[in-house]
Structure formats: structure tokens, C-alpha cells
C-alpha positions as CSV (number, residue, x, y, z in Angstrom):
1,X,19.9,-14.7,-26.0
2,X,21.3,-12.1,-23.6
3,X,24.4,-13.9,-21.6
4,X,23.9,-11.4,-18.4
5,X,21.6,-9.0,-16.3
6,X,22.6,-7.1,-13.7
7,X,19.9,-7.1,-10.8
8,X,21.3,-5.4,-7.0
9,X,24.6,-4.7,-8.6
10,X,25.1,-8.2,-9.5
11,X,25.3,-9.8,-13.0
12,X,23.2,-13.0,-13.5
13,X,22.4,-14.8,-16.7
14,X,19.0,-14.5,-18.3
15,X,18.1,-18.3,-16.5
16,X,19.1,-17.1,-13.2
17,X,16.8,-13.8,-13.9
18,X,13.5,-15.7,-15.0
19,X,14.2,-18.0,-11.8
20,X,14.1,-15.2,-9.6
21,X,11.4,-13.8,-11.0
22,X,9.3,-16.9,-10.9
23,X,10.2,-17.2,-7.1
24,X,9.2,-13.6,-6.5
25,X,5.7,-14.6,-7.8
26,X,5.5,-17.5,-6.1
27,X,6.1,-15.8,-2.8
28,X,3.9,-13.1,-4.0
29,X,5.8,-10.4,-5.1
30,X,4.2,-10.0,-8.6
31,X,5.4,-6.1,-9.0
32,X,9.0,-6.9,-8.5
33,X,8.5,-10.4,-10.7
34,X,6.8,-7.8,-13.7
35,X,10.1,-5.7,-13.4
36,X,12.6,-8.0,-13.4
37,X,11.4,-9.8,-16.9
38,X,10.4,-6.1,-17.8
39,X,14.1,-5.2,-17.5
40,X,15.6,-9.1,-18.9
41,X,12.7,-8.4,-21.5
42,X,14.7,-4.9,-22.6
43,X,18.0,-6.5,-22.3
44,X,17.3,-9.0,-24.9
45,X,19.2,-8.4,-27.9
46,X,17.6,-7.6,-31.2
47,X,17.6,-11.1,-33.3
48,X,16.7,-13.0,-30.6
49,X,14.9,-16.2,-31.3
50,X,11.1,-14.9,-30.9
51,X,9.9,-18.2,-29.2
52,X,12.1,-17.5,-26.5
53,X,11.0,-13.5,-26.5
54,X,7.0,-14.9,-26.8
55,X,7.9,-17.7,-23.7
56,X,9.6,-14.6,-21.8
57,X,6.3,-12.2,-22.4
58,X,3.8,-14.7,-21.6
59,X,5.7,-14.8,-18.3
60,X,5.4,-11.6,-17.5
61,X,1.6,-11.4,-18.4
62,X,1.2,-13.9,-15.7
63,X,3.2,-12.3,-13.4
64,X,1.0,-9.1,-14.3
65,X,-2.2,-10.9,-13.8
66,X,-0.9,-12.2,-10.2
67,X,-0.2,-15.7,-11.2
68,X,2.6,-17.7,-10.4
69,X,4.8,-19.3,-12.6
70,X,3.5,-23.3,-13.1
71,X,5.2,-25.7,-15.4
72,X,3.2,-28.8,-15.8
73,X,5.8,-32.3,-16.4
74,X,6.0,-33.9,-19.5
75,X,3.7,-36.1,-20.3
76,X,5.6,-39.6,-21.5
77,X,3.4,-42.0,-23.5
């Protein structure tokens, strides 16, 4: 998976990326969320594991359908 992204002229890693994307959908922003995975989405490197690329574009879809990021908690038996 790609190490770093540079977003504003700073580098971040690929977790601190998807985080800022999710919190620009949360607070609304769904154009800017849809280019920032657009752009980590590019910056992947080929051979990347494609559950990870799948996770990443599902993402964006929701971001692209102007719904925020929700991660439901694992559900222990």
C-alpha cells in the first residue's frame, strides 16, 4: 500500500488520507472527500492488495452518493 500522499503541500500516509476524507464527508464536504480518495486511489501502487483497493472504492462511491463514512463495531458473541 502506498506509504505517503501529499495533500496542501503536506505528505500524509494513505490512513491519515482516508481519515480526512471520511471527516470531510462527515462534515459535508463530499466533493473534496471524492477527490482526496480519487487522488490516494491513483497513488496506489500497482500490486496492491485488491481488498484494500475494493475497501478504498467502495469509499469513494459513498462519498459520491453523499454518504458519510459509518463503520458499524464488531459484533462479539
Amino acid at each position: 500500500m502506498m506509504s505517503k500522499l501529499s495533500t496542501d503541500g503536506q505528505l500524509m500516509s494513505y490512513q491519515e488520507v482516508d481519515a480526512l476524507a471520511a471527516a470531510l464527508a462527515e462534515t459535508g464536504d463530499f466533493n473534496k472527500a471524492v477527490s482526496t480518495m480519487d487522488a490516494m486511489i491513483a497513488a496506489t501502487p500497482k500490486g496492491t492488495n485488491t481488498s484494500i483497493l475494493k475497501e478504498l472504492e467502495e469509499r469513494r462511491s459513498r462519498y459520491a452518493l453523499g454518504l458519510p463514512l459509518r463503520i458499524s463495531p464488531a459484533v462479539r458473541p
